[in-house]
C-alpha positions in Angstrom: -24.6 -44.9 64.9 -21.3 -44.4 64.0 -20.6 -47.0 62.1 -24.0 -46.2 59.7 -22.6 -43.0 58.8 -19.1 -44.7 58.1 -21.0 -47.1 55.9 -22.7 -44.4 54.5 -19.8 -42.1 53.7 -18.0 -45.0 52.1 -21.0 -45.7 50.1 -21.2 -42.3 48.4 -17.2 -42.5 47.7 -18.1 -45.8 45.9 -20.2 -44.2 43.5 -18.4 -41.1 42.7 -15.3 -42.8 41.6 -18.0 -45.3 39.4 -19.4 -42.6 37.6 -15.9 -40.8 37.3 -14.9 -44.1 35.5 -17.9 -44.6 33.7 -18.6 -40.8 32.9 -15.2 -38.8 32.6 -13.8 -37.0 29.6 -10.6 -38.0 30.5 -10.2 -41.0 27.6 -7.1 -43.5 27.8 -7.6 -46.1 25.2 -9.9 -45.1 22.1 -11.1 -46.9 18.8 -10.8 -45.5 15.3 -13.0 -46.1 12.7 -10.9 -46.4 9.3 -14.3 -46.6 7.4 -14.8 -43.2 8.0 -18.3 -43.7 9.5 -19.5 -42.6 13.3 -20.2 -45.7 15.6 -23.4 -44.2 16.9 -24.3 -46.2 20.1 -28.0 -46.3 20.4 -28.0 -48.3 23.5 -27.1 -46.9 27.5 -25.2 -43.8 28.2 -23.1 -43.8 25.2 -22.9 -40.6 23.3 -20.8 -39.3 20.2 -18.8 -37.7 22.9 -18.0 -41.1 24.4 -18.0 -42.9 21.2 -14.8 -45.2 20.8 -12.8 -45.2 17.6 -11.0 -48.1 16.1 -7.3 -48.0 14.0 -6.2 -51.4 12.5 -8.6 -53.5 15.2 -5.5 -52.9 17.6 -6.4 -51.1 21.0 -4.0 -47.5 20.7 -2.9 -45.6 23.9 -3.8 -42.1 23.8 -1.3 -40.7 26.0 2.1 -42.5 24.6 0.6 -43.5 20.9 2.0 -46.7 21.6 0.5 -50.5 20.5 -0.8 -51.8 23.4 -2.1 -55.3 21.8 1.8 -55.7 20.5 4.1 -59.0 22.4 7.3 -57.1 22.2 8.4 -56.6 25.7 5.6 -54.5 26.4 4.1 -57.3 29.0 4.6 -57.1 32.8 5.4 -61.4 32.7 8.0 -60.6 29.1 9.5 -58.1 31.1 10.4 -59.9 34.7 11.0 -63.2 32.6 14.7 -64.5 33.8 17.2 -64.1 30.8 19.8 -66.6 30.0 23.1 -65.1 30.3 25.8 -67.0 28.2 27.1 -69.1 31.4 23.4 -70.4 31.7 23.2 -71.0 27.9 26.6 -73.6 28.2 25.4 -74.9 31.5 21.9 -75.9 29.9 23.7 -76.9 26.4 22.2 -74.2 24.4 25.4 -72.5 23.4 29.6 -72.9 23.6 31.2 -75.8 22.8 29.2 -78.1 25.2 25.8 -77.9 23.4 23.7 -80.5 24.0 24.0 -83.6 21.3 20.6 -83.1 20.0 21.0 -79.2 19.5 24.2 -80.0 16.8 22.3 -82.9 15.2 19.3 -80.2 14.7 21.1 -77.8 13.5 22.9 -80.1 11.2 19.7 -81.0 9.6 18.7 -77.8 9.4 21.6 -76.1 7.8 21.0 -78.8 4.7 25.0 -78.8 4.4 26.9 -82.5 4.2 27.5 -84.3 6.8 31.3 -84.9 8.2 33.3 -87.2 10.0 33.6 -83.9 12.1 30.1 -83.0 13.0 30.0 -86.6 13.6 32.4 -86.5 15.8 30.8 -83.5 17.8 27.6 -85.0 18.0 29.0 -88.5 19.6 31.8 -86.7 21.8 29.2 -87.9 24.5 29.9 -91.3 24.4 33.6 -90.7 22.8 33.4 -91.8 20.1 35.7 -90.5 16.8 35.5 -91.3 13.4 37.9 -90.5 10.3 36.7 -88.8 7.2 38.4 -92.4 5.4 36.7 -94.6 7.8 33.0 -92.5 7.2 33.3 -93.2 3.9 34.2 -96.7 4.2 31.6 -97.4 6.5 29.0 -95.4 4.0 30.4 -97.9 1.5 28.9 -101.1 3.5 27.9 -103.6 1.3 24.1 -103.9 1.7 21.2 -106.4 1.0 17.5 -105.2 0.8 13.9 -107.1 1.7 10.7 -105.8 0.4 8.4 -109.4 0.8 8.7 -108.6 4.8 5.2 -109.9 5.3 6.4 -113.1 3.9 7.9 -114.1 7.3 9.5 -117.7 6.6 11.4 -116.6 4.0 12.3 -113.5 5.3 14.0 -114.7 8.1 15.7 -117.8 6.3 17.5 -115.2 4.6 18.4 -113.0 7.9 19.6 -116.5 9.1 22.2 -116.7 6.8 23.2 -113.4 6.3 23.6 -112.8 10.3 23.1 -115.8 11.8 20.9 -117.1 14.2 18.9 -114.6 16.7 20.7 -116.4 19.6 23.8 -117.6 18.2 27.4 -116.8 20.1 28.1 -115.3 16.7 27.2 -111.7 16.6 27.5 -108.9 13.5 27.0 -105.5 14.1 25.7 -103.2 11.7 22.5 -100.7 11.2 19.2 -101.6 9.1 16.3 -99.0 7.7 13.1 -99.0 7.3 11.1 -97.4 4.3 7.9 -96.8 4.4 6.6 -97.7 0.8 4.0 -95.4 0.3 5.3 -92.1 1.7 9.5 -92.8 1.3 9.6 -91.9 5.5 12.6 -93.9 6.6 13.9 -95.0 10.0 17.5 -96.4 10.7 18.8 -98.3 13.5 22.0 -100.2 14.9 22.8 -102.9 16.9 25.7 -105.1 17.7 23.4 -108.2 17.3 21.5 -107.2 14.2 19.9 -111.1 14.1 18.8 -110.4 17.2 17.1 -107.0 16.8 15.6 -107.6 13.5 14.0 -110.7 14.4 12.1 -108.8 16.6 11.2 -106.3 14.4 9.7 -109.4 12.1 8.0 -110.4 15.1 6.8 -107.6 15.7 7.3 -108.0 19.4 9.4 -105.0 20.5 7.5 -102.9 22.8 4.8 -100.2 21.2 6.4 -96.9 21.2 8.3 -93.8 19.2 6.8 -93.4 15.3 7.7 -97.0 13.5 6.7 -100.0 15.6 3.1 -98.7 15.6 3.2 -98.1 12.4 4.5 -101.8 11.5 1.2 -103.0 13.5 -1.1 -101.0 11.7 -0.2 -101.0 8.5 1.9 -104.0 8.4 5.5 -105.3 7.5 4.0 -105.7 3.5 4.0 -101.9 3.5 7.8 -101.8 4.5 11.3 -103.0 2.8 14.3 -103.3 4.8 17.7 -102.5 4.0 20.6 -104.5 6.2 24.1 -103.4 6.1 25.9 -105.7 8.2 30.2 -105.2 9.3 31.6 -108.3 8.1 35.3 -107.1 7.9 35.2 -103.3 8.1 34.1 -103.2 11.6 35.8 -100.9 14.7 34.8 -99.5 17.5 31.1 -97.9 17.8 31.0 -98.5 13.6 27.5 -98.9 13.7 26.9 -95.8 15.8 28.9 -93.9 13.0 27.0 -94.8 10.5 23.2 -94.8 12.1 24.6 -91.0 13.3 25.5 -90.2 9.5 21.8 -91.3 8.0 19.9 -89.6 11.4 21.6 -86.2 10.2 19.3 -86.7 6.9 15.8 -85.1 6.5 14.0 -88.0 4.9 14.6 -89.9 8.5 11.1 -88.5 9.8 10.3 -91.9 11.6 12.7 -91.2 13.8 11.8 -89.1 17.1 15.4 -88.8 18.0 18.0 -87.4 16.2 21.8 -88.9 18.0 22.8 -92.2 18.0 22.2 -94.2 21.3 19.9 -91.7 22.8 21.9 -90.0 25.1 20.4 -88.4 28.2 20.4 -84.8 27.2 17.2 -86.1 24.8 14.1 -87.2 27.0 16.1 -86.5 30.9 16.4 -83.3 32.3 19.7 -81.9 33.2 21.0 -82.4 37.2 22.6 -79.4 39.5 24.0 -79.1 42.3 22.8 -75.7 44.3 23.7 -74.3 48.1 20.8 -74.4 50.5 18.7 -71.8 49.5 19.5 -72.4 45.2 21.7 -69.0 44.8 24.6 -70.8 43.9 25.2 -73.3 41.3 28.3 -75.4 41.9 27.9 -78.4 39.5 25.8 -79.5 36.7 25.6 -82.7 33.8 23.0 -83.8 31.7 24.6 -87.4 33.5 24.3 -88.8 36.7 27.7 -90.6 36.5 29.5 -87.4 36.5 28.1 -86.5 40.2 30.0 -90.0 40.8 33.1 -90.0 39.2 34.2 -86.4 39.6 32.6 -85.4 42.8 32.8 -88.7 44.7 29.1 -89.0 45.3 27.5 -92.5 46.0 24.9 -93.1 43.6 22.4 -94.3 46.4 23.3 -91.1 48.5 23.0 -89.0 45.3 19.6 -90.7 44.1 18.5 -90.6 47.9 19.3 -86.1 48.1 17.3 -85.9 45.0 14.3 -87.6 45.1 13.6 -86.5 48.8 15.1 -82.9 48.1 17.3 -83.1 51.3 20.4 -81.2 52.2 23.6 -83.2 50.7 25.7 -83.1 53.5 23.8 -80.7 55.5 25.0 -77.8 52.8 24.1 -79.0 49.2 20.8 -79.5 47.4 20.3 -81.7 44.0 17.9 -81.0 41.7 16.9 -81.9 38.3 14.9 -78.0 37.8 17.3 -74.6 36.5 17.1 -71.7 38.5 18.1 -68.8 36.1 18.6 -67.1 39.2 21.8 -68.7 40.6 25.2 -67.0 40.5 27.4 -69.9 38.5 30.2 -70.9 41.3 33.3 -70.4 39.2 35.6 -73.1 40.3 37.0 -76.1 38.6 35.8 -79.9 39.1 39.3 -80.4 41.0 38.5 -77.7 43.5 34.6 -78.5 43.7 36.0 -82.4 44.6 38.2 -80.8 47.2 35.9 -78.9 49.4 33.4 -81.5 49.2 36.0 -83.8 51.0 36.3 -81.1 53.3 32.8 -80.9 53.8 32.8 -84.4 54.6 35.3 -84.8 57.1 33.1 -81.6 58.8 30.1 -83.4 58.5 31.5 -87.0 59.7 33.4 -85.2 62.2 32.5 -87.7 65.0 33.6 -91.1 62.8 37.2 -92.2 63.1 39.7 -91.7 60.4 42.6 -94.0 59.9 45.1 -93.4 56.5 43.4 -95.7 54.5 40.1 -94.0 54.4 41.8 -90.1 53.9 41.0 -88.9 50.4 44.1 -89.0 47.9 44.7 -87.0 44.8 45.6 -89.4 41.6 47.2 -88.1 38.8 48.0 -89.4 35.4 51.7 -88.6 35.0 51.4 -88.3 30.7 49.0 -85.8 31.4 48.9 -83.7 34.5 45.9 -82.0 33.8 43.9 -85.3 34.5 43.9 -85.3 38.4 41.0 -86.6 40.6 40.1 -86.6 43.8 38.5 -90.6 45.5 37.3 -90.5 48.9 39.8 -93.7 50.2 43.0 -96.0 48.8 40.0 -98.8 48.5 38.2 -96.4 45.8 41.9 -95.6 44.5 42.1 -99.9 44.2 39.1 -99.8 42.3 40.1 -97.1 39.6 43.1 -98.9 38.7 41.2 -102.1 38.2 38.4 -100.4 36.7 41.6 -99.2 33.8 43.0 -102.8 34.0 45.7 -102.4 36.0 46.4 -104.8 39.4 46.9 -102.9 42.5 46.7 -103.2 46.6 45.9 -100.7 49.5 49.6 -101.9 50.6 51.5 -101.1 47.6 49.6 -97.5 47.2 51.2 -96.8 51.3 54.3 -97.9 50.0 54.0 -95.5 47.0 52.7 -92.4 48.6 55.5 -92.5 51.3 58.3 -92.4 48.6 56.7 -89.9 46.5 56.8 -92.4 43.4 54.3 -93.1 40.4 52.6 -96.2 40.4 51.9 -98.1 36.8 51.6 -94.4 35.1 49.3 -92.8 38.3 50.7 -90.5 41.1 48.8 -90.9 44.4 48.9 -88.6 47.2 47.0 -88.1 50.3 44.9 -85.0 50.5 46.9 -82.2 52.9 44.8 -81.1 56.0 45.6 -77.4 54.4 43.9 -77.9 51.0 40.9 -79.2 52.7 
């Protein structure tokens, strides 16, 4: 019995707060009609009382006056979205000096001014390489040769045969080549250090199906293309044909093209990797590479690919992950330090394995510049960075070395103190 008049009493509350919604005077959102005509409503309860007005088709709320219909800010989700503070712009290559190749090469484009040896420069400091303002314009001054019969295949390639050389031959030119699309002007350029190689592919038509131009080349065919070839007979250095592929990708009519830097580095299609604390509240590390996990904090690459594809705990403390968390509090501390306490992390965690001198961690530093100091787990991973720069070296002759405090072929090695660790 109880229970029915509970029911019953929760009932009648229902339907007095329905008809208090339905029926109130109280208004908070009404419509104004700028045609100065009355919106009778003919149909239900809907009176001139009740009638809603409409001003600009844009709902208006009575109480503030304010545009409720408007996207600036005004939105619950827009106002507990994570902002980017200027640490997380760097970190994500959005700002600072360590923007993200393709975000210079953009804005390059964008900006419609001429194209340096500089903003090269800036755009390629990925893979390090540096041009000269004299040596852009020499390379910009490449002697060319064109083909527009590409669909004539025979010929065409007798000619790349003796301009380059065979597709397979020991002898190899460098240069880059574009495509122009006949029809539309849409260009593509390309490098390669073995342009018989490449290109012969291209005539082929056997390089695999993807980006904007090899399907293109299959549908329409190589009749509707010509082909300019400028090859580095004598003018050649070092990453020339990057250069100069860089130099034409920073040009608008370059639409067949999906990417805009030179040798595609990983900051274009791959997501940037960090390095968080257990619970992702601290960020200690991040690279658009993987190799920089290796080199600079001593990480195996089986052990790093390992943590992050199975999300485990790096060393029972650290957590890899490939996804920003705007969240984090940036861990200021420098790639020395960071290399330092994750050797003491590891002689923590490996606390039951036996040490002996030649697997403690040692400090090598280049004694031209003394800011270039790195930390390597063992003398056998000290061994391999000297042959790695070309220089011979033993485990023995390090010993001898560090227990006489002298420089070794231009390095300084040391043994990590217990104190720093």
């Amino acid at each position: 019995m109880c229970i029915f008049f509970l029911y019953l009493i929760s009932q009648i509350s229902l339907k007095l707060i329905v008809n208090k919604c339905y029926f109130g005077t109280n208004k908070l959102y009404e419509f104004k009609n700028n045609s100065g005509k009355d919106n009778n409503y003919t149909e239900g309860n809907y009176g001139n009382d009740n009638k809603p007005e409409k001003e600009n088709n844009s709902w208006k709320d009575k109480k503030s006056g304010k545009d409720n219909n408007t996207k600036k800010n005004s939105s619950f989700e827009n106002d507990n979205k994570p902002k980017l503070d200027n640490r997380w712009k760097e970190i994500l290559g959005r700002a600072g000096p360590n923007k993200h190749a393709h975000v210079l090469a953009i804005e390059q484009i964008n900006s419609g001014e001429t194209v340096t040896a500089r903003k090269i420069n800036e755009i390629l400091a990925y893979c390090n390489i540096k041009i000269t303002e004299q040596e852009l314009k020499s390379l910009i001054n490449t002697i060319s040769f064109t083909l527009t019969n590409l669909n004539k295949k025979s010929i065409t390639k007798e000619i790349l045969n003796n301009k380059l050389g065979l597709p397979n031959s020991k002898k190899r030119i460098p240069g880059i080549y574009i495509f122009t699309h006949i029809n539309t002007g849409r260009k593509y350029v390309g490098s390669s250090s073995q342009l018989a190689f490449r290109l012969n592919g291209y005539i082929n038509l056997s390089h695999r199906e993807n980006g904007l131009l090899i399907p293109l080349l299959k549908k329409e065919g190589l009749k509707n293309f010509s082909l300019e070839v400028f090859p580095f007979y004598d003018n050649y250095i070092k990453g020339s044909e990057i250069a100069l592929e860089q130099y034409y990708l920073l040009h608008p009519s370059f639409t067949l093209n999906t990417i805009r830097v030179a040798n595609n580095p990983s900051g274009s299609t791959s997501k940037s990797l960090f390095m968080y604390n257990r619970d992702m509240s601290i960020l200690y590390f991040s690279s658009t590479q993987q190799i920089n996990f290796i080199r600079k904090l001593n990480i195996h690459h089986t052990t790093f690919s390992k943590h992050l594809v199975n999300r485990t705990f790096y060393l029972g403390k650290y957590l890899f992950s490939r996804e920003p968390v705007l969240t984090a509090k940036v861990k200021d501390m420098s790639d020395l330090d960071l290399a330092l306490l994750l050797e003491k992390d590891r002689v923590a965690y490996n606390k039951n394995k036996p040490l002996n001198n030649l697997s403690r961690p040692v400090i090598l530093t280049d004694i031209n510049n003394l800011e270039s100091t790195i930390v390597l787990p063992s003398l056998g991973k000290c061994v391999e960075y000297y042959r790695i720069k070309g220089l011979s070296a033993s485990q023995v002759t390090l010993v001898k070395h560090i227990n006489l405090g002298k420089p070794y072929k231009g390095y300084l090695c040391q043994y990590v103190k217990k104190n720093t660790m």
